[in-house]
py3Dmol code that shows the C-alpha trace and the ligand (Angstrom):
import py3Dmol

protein = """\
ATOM      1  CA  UNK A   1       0.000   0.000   0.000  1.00  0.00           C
ATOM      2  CA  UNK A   2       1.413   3.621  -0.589  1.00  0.00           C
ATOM      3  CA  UNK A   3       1.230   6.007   2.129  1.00  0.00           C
ATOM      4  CA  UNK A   4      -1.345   7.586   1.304  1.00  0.00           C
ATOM      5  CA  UNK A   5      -3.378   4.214   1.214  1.00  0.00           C
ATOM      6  CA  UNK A   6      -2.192   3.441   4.598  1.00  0.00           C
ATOM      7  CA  UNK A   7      -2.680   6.918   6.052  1.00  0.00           C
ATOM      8  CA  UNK A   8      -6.812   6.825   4.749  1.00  0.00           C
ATOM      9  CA  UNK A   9      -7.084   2.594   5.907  1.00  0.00           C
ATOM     10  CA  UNK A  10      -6.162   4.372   9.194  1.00  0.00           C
ATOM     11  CA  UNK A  11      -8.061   7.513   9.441  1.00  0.00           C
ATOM     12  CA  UNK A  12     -11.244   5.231   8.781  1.00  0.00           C
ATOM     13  CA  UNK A  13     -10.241   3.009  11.843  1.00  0.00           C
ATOM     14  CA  UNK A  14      -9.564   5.926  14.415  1.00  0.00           C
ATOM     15  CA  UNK A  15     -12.635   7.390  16.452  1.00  0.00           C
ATOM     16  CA  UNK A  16     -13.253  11.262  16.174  1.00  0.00           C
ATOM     17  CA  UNK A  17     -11.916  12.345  18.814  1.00  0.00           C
ATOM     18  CA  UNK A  18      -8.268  10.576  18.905  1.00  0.00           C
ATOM     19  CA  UNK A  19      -5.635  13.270  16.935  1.00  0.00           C
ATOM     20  CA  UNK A  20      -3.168  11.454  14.703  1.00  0.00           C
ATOM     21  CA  UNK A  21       0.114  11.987  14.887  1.00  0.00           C
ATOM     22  CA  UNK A  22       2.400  10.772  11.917  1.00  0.00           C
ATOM     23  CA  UNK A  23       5.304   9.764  12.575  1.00  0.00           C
ATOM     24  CA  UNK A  24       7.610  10.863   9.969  1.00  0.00           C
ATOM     25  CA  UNK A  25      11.561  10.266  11.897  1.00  0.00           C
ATOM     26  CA  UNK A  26      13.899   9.230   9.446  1.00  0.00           C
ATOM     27  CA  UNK A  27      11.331   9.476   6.439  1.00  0.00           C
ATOM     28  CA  UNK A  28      12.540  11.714   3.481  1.00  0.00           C
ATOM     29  CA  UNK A  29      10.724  14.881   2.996  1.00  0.00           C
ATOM     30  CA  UNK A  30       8.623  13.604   0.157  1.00  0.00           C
ATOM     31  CA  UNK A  31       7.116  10.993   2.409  1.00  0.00           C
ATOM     32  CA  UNK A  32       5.259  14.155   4.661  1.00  0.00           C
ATOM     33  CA  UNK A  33       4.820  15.862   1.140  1.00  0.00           C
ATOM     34  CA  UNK A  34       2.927  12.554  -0.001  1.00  0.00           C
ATOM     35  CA  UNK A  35       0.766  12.150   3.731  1.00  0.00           C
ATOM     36  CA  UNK A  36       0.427  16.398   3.695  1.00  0.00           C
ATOM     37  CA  UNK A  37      -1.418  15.951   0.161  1.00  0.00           C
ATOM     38  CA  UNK A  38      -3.534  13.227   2.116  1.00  0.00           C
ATOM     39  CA  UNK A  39      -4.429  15.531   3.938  1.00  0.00           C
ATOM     40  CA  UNK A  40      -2.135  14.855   7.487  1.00  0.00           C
ATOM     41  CA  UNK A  41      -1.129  18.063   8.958  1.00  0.00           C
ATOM     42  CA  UNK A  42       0.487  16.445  12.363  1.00  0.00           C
ATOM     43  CA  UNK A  43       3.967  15.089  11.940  1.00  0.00           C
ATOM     44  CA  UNK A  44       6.222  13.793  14.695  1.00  0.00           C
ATOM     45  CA  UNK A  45       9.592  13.456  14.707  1.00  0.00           C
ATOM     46  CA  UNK A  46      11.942  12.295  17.604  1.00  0.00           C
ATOM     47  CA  UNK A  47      15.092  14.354  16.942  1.00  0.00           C
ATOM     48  CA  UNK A  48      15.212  18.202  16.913  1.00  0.00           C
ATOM     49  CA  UNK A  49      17.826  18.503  14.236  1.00  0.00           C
ATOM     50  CA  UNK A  50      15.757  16.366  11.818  1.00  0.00           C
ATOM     51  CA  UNK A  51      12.366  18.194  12.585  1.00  0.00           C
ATOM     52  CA  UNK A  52      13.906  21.659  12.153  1.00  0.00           C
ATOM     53  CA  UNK A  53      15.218  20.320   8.661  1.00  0.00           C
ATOM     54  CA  UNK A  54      12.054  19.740   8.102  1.00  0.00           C
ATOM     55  CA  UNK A  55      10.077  22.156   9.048  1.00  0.00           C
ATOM     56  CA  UNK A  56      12.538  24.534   6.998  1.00  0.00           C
ATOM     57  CA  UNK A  57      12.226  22.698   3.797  1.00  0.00           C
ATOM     58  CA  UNK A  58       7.897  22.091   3.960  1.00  0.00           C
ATOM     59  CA  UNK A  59       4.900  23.574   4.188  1.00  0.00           C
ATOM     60  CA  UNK A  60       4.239  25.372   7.456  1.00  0.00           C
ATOM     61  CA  UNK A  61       0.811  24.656   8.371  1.00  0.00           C
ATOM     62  CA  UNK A  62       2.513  21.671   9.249  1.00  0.00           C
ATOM     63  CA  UNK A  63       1.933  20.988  12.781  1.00  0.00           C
ATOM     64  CA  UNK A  64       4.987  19.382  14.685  1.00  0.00           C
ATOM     65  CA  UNK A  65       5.753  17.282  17.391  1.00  0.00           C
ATOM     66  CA  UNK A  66       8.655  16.198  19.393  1.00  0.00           C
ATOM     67  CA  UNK A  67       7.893  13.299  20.461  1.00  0.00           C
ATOM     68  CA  UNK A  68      11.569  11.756  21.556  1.00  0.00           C
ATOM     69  CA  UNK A  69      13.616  12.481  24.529  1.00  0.00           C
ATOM     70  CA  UNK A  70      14.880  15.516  24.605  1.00  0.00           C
ATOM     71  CA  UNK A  71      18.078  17.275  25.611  1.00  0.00           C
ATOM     72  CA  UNK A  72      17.972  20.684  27.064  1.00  0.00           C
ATOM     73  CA  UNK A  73      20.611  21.898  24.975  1.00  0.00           C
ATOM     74  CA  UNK A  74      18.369  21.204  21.989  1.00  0.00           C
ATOM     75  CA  UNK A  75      15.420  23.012  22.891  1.00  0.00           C
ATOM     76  CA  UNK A  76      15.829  26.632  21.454  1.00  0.00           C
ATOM     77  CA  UNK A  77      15.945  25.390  17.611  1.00  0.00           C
ATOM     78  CA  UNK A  78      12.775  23.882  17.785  1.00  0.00           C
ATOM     79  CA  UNK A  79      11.112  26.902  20.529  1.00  0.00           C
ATOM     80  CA  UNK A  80      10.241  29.088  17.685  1.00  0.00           C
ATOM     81  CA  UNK A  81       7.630  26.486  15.795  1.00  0.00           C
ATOM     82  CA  UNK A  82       7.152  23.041  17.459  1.00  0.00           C
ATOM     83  CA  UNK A  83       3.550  22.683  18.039  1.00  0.00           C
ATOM     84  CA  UNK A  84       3.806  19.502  20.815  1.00  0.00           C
ATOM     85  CA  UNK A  85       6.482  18.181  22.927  1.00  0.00           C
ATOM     86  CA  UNK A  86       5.789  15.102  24.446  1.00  0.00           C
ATOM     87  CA  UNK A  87       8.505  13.446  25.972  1.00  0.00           C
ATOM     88  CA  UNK A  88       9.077  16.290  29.224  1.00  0.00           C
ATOM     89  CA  UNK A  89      10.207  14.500  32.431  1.00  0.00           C
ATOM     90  CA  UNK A  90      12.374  17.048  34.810  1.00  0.00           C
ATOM     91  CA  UNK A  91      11.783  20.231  35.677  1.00  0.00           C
ATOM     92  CA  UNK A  92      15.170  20.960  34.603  1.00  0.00           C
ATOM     93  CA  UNK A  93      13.679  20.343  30.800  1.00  0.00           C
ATOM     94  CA  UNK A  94      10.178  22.525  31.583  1.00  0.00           C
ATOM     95  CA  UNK A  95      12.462  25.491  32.629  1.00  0.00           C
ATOM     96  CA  UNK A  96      14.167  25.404  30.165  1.00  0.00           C
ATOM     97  CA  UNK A  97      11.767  25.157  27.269  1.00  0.00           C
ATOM     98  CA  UNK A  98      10.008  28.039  29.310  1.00  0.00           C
ATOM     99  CA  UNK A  99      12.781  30.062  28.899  1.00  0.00           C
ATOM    100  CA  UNK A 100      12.836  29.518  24.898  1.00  0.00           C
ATOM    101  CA  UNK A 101       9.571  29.881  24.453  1.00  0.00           C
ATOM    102  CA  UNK A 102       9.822  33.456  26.641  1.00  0.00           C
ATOM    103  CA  UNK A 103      12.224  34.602  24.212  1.00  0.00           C
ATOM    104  CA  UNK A 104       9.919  33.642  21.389  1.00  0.00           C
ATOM    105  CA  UNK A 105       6.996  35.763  22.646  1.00  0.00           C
ATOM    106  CA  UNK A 106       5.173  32.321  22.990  1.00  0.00           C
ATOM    107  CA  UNK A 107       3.741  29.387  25.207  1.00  0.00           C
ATOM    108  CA  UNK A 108       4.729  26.183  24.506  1.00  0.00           C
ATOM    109  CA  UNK A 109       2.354  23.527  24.836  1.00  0.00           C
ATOM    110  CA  UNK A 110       4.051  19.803  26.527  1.00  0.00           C
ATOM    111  CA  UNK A 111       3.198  16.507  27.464  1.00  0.00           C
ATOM    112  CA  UNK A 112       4.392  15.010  30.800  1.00  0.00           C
ATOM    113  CA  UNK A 113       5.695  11.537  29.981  1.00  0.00           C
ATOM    114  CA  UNK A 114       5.210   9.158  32.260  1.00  0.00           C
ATOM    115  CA  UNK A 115       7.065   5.620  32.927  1.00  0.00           C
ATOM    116  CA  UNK A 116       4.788   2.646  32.750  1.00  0.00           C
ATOM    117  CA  UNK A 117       6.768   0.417  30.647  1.00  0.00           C
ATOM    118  CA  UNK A 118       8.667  -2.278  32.415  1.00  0.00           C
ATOM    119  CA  UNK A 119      11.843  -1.744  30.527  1.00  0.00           C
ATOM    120  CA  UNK A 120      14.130   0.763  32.592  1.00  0.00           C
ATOM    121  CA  UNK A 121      15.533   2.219  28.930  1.00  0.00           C
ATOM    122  CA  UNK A 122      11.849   4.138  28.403  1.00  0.00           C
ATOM    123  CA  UNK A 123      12.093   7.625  29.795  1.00  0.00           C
ATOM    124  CA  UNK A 124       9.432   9.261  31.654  1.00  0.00           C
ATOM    125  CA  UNK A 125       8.418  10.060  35.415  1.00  0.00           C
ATOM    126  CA  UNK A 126       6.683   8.032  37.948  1.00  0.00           C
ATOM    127  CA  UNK A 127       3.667   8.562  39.677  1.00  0.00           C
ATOM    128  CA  UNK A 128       5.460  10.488  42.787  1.00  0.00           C
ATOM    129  CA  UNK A 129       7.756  12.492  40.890  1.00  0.00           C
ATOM    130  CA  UNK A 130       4.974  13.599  38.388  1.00  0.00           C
ATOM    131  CA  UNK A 131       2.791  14.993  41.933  1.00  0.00           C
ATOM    132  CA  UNK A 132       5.680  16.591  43.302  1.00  0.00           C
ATOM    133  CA  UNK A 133       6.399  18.355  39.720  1.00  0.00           C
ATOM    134  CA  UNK A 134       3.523  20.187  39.694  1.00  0.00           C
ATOM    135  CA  UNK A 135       3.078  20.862  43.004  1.00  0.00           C
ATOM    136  CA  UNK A 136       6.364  22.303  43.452  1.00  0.00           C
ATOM    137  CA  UNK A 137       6.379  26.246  43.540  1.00  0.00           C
ATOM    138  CA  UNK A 138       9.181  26.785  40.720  1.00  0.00           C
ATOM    139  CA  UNK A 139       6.321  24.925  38.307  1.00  0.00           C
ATOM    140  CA  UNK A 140       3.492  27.199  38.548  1.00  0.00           C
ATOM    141  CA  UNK A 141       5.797  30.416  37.826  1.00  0.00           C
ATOM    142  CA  UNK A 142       6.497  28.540  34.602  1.00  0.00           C
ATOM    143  CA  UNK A 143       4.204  31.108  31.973  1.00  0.00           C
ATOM    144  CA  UNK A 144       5.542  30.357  29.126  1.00  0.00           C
ATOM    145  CA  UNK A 145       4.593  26.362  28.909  1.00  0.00           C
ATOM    146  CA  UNK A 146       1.168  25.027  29.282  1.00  0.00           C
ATOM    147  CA  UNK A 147       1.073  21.072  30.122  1.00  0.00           C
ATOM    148  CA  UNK A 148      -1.655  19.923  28.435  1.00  0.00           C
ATOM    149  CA  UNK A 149      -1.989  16.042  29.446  1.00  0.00           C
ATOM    150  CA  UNK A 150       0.257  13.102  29.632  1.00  0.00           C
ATOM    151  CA  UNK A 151       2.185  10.528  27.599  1.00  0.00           C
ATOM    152  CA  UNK A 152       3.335   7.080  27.407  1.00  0.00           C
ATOM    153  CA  UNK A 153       4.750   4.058  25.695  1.00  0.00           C
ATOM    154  CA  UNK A 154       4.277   0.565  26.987  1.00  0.00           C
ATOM    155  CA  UNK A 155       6.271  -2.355  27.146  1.00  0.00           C
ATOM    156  CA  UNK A 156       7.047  -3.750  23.823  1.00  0.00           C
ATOM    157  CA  UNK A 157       5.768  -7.204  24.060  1.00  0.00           C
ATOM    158  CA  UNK A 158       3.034  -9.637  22.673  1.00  0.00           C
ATOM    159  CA  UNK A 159       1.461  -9.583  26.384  1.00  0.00           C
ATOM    160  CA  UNK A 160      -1.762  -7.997  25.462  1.00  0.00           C
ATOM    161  CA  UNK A 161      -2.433  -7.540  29.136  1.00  0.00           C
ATOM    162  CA  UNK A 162       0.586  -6.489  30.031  1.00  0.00           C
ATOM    163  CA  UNK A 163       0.115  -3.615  27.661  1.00  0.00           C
ATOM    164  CA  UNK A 164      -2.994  -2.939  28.567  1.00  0.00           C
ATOM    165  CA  UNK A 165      -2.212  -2.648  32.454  1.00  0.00           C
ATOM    166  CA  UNK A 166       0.085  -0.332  31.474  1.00  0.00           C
ATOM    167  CA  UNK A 167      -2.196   1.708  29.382  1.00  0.00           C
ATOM    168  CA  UNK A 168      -4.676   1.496  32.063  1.00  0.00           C
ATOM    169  CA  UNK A 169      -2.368   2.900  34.834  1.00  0.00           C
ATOM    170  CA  UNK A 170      -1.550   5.702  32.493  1.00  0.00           C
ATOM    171  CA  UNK A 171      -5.467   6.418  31.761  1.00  0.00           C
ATOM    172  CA  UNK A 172      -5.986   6.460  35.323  1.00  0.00           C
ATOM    173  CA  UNK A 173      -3.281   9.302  36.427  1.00  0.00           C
ATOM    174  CA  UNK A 174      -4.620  11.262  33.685  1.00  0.00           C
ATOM    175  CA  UNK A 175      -8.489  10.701  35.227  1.00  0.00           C
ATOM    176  CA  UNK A 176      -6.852  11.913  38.575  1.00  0.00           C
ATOM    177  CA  UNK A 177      -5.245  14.690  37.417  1.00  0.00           C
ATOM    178  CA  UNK A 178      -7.966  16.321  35.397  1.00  0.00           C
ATOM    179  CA  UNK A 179      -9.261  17.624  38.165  1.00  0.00           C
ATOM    180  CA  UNK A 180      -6.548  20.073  38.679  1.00  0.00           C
ATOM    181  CA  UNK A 181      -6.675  23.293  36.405  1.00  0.00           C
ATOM    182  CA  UNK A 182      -3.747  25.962  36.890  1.00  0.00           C
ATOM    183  CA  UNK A 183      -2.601  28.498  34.370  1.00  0.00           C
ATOM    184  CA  UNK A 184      -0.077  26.197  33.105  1.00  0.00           C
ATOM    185  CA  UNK A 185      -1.946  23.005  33.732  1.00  0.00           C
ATOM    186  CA  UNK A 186      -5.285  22.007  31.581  1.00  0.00           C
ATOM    187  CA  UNK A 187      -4.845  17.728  30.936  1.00  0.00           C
ATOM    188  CA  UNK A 188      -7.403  17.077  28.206  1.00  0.00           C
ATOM    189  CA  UNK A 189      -4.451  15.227  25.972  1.00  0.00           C
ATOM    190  CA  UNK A 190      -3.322  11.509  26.422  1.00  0.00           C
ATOM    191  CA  UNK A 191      -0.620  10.370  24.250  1.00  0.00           C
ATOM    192  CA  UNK A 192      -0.275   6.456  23.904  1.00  0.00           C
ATOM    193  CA  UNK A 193      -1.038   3.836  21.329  1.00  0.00           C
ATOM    194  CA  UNK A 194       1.766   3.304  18.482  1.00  0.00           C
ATOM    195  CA  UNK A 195       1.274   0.950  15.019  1.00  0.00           C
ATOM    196  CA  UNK A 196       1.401  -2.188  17.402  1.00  0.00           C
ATOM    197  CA  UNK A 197      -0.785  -1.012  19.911  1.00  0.00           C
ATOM    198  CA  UNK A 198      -2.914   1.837  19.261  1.00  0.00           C
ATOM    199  CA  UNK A 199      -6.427  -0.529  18.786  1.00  0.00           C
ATOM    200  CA  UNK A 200      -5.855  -1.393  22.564  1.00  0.00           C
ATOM    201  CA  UNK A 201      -4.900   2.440  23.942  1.00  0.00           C
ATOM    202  CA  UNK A 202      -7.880   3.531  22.364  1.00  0.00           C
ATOM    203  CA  UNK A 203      -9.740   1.271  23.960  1.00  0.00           C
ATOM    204  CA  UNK A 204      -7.926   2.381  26.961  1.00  0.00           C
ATOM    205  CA  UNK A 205      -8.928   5.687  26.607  1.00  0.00           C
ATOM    206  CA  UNK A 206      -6.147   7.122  24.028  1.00  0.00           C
ATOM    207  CA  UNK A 207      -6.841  10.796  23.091  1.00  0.00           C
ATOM    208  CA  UNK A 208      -3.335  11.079  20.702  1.00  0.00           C
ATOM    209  CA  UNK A 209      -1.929   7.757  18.839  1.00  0.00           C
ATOM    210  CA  UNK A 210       1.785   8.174  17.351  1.00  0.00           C
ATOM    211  CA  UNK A 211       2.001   6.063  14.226  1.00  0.00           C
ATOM    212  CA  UNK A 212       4.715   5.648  12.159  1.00  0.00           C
ATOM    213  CA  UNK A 213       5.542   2.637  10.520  1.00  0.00           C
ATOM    214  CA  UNK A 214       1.703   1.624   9.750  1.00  0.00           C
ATOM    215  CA  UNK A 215       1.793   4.746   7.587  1.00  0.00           C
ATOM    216  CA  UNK A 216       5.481   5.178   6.044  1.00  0.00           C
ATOM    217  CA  UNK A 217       6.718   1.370   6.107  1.00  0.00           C
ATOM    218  CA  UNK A 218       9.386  -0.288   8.343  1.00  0.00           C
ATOM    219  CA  UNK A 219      12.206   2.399   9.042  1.00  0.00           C
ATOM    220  CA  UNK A 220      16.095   1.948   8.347  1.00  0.00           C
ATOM    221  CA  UNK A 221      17.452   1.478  11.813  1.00  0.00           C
ATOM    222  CA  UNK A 222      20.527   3.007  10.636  1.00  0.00           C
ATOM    223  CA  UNK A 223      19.298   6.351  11.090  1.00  0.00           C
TER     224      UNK A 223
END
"""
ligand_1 = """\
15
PLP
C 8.938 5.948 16.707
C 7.947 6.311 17.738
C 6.578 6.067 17.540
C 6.017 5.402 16.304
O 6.369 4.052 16.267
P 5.712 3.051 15.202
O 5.848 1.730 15.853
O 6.530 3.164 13.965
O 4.323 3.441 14.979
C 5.695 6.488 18.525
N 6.120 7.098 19.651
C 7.429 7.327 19.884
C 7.819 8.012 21.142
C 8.384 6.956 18.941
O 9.682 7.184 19.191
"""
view = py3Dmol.view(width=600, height=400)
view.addModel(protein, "pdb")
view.setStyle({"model": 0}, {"cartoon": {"style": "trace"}})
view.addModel(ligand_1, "xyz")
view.setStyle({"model": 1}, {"stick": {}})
view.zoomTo()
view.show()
């Protein structure tokens, strides 16, 4: 199937209200220009230096999202434009992209990630550490980001249960925390569900699925 096949096959299987996000990393430019004329405006990429490549060279309606881990260092090229990032676990990070996006006149709208995976190599903060963030003083003087729900990735295994306990504990932070509305703190996004296992987030109560390969084909894991 080409991607624009894929891309429609999987717009007709995704309820209203969950947001696709493509996920375009290591894809050539012509692969977004070929999903963008599909009609796809949301693009995710995982490593700032490849996203602001892109957004240079294509159209700029283009929505984008960071969806990787990312290093503080990296965070001013992408202040002036991204449109998402999803991976924030410190406060360290948050500060910083506050600070960019202070000096670009602009609020910068972020995902907490949160750990549920078993593997120790996924990023993201636990259920403690995400309290204490935003209950700690230095997070509500942060005006120039707005955290607008949570993310996750689960374990990558065949366990469909596994998976979905850890969607579930995920779904259920979320439910807690959507209770609390700040300035800088409005949760109405949940980011989980990839090309293996978006069916069962959504089930779970996925908001935002991050698909990739369903829609561009297998990537070159030399990149
Ligand atoms: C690569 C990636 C995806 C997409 O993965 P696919 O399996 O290709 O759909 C989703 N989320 C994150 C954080 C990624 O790094």
């Amino acid at each position: 199937m080409s991607i624009s096949q894929s891309l429609l096959q999987l717009k007709t299987e995704l309820p209203e209200q969950v947001t696709l996000v493509a996920v375009s990393k290591t894809k050539p430019a012509e692969d977004v220009m070929e999903a963008y004329s599909a009609g796809q405006r949301i693009f995710g990429e995982n490593k700032v230096q490849e996203m602001v490549q892109k957004w240079e060279e294509l159209p700029k309606d283009i929505k984008w999202h960071m969806i990787g881990h990312v290093q503080t260092n990296k965070v001013k090229y992408m202040a002036p434009f991204v449109s998402l990032i999803h991976g924030v676990d410190s406060l360290k990070l948050l500060k910083e992209i506050n600070k960019q996006a202070a000096k670009n006149n602009r609020v910068i709208p972020c995902l907490l990630q949160m750990h549920i995976a078993e593997e120790s190599t996924k990023f993201g903060l636990n259920g403690d550490e995400l309290d204490a963030l935003i209950a700690s003083e230095e997070f509500i003087d942060l005006k120039n980001i707005r955290i607008e729900g949570l993310m996750g990735m689960a374990t990558f295994t065949s366990d469909q249960n596994q998976v979905k306990k850890e969607f579930n504990i995920l779904k259920s932070v979320f439910d807690r925390l959507k209770n609390i509305a700040l300035d800088n703190f409005c949760p109405k996004i949940l980011s989980m569900g990839m090309s293996g296992d978006y069916k069962l987030a959504i089930e779970e109560g996925s908001t935002m699925v991050r698909i990739g390969s369903s829609i561009f084909g297998s990537r070159n894991y030399n990149k």
